[in-house]
N, C-alpha and C positions, 0 to 999 in steps of 0.2 A: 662133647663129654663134660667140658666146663661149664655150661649151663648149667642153671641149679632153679632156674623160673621157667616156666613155659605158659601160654597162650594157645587154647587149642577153641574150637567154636563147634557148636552146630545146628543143623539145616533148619533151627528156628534163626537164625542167627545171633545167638547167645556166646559172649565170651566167657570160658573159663581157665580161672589162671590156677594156676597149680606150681609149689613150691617141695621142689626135689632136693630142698640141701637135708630136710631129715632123713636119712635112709636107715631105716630099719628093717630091712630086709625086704625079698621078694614078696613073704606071706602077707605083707600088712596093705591093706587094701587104702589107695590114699584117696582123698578127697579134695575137692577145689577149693581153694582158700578162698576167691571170689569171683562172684559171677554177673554178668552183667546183661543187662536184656534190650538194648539202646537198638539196636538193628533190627528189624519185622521179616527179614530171609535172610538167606545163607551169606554167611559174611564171606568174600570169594581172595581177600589180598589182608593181612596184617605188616604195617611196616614199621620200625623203630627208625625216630628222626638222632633221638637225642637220649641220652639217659634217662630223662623224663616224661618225654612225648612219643608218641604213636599217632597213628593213622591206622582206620581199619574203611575198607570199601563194601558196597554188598550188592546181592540182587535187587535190593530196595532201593535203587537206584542213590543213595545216598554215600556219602564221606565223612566221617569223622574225626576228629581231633581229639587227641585222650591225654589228658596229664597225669600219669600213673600216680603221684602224690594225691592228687584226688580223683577215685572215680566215682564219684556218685553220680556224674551225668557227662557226657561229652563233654569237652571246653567246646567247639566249634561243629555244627552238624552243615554242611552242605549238600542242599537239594535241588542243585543245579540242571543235573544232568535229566535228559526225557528217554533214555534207559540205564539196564544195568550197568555197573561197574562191575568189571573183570581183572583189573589188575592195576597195580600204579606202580610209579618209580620216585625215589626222591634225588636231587640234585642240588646238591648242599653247595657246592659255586655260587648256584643263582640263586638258591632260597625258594626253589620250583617245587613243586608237587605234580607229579603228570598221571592223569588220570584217561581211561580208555574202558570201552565196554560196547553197550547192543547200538549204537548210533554209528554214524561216520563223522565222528567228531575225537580230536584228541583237545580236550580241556589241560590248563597248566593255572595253576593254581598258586597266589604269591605266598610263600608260608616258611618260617623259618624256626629254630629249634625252639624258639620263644611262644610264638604267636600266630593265627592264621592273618593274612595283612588283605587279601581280596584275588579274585579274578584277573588273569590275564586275556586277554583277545582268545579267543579259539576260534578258528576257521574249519569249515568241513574241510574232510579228507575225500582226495582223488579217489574216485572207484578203481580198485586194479582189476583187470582181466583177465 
């Protein structure tokens, strides 16, 4: 309820941000203050690192680094991965990024509330059965 920005996307993978701190009631129909077209499908995880920065993943098999001060383009596009991204976590201890989708591979990613810093090792995952 204390939120007053949101981030919502769709199945082009288009972000749109929308600011809820004017309320003027139910009738008034609002609009996205801004929108972003950086993604080519459905963007499928948004994370906030830091007050400034985001990560968005998608079925374009790509990751993104976003400095909400500026978004006229990603700061950092990685196109590492040889499928989709379905989801990620971030791990502010280590400065990690973990990233997961259509492969058997879990990618970790060196990145921190500043800047993307590079890849770490990612090894295939065990088949479970």
């Amino acid at each position: 309820a204390n939120l007053k920005q949101w981030v919502t996307t769709d199945h082009h993978g288009r972000l749109f941000f929308w600011d809820l701190r004017s309320n003027d009631g139910l009738e008034v129909v609002q609009q996205p203050t801004k929108v972003l077209s950086a993604h080519t499908k459905l963007v499928t995880s948004h994370l906030e690192l830091s007050k400034f920065k985001f990560t968005t993943c998608s079925l374009d098999r790509s990751v993104m680094l976003w400095d909400n001060r500026n978004l006229s383009a990603p700061e950092v596009k990685i196109e590492d991965m040889t499928g989709s991204v379905l989801s990620q976590a971030y791990l502010p201890l280590f400065s990690s990024l973990v990233t997961v989708g259509c492969e058997k591979r879990v990618y970790v990613w060196s990145i921190d509330n500043t800047a993307y810093r590079g890849a770490h090792l990612s090894e295939p995952c065990p088949t479970v059965w």
